[in-house]
N, C-alpha and C positions, 0 to 999 in steps of 0.2 A: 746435178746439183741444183736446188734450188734459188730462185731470185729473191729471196727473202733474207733478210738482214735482222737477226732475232736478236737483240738485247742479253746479256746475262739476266734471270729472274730473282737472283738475291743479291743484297748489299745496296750499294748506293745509286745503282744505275735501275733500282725497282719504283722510286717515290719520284722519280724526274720525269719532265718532260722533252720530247724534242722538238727543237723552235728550228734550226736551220741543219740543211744535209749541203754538200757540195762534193763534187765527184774530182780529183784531181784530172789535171791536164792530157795524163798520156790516158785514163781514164782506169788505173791501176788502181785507186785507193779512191775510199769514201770519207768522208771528213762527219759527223755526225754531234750537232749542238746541243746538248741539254741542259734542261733547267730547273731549276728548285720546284718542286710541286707543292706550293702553300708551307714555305718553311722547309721542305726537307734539308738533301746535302746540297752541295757546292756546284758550282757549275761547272761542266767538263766539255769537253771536247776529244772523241775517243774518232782514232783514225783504223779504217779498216781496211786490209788488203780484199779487195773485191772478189776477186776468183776463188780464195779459200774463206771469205768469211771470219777471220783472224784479225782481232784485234792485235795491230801493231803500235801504238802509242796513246797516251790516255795523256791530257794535258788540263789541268786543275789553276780554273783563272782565275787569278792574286783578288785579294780584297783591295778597293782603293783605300787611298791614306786616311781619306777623309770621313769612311765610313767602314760601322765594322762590319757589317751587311756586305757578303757578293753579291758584286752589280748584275745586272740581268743582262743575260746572254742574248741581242740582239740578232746576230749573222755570221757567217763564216764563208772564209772564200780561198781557195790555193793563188799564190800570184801564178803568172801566163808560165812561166819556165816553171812551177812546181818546187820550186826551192823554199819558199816560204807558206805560211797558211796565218790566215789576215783572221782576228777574232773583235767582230764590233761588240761593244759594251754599253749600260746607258750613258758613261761618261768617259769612253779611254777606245782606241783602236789599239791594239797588238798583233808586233806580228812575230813569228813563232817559226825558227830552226826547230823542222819537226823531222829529220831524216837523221838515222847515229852516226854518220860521216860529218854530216853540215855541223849535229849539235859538236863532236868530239874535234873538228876542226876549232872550232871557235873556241872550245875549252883551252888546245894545247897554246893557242896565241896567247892564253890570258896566265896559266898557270906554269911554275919555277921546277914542281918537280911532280911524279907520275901521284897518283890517290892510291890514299893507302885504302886496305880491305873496307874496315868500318864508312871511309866516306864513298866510295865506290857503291857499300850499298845502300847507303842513303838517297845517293840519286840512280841508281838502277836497282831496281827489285828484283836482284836476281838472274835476271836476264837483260844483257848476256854475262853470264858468269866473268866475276872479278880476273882481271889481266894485268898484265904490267903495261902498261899504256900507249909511252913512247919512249923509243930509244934514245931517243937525242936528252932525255933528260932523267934528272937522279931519282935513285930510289925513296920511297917515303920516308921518314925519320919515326923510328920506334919511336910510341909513345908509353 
């Protein structure tokens, strides 16, 4: 297998550039920062499992309030235990439950009952296919 980390060649990862890479801690995943090239798209932050070359997480950084322009994508960094991944901007630091146990932990502290289909896939595209989420609490309410 090659050491080469190849970009998809269409859509929006074609007109960017990449400002910063960061390798996670156990040294598992690459963290890879792009950026708008003269106006293109948005600035992302696409994570990849190293050994197969698979993107596993794409992460699309908010506009600030104060502007309708995305900020430009300065640096990225995994913290030391790997649980988090630190994204500098020109005006805002984030930092980012990027693992689906950390993000679906943090969901079920905040949310009263399981996501129904439609919002399910609004925040996962598909993968990993819709589930009922968690036991401990009620099913969606038809809408």
């Amino acid at each position: 297998m090659s050491n080469v980390l190849s970009p998809p060649r269409a859509g929006s990862d074609r007109n960017t550039l990449v400002i910063a890479i960061a390798f996670s801690p156990d040294g598992k995943f690459i963290a890879v920062g792009r950026s708008p090239h003269y106006g293109g798209q948005d600035n992302i932050v696409q994570i990849y499992e190293w050994s197969s070359k698979r993107e596993v997480v794409r992460i699309m950084l908010p506009l600030l309030p104060q502007s309708p322009e995305a900020p430009t994508l300065r640096g990225i960094a995994f913290s030391p235990d790997g649980k988090y991944l630190a994204t500098a901007c020109d005006a805002a630091v984030y930092l980012w439950y990027w693992r689906l146990p950390d993000i679906q932990d943090q969901v079920h502290a905040r949310v009263t009952r399981n996501l129904s289909q439609p919002e399910w896939d609004s925040y996962f595209s598909g993968d990993p296919k819709y589930q009922n989420q968690w036991a401990d609490l009620p099913e969606p309410h038809a809408k």
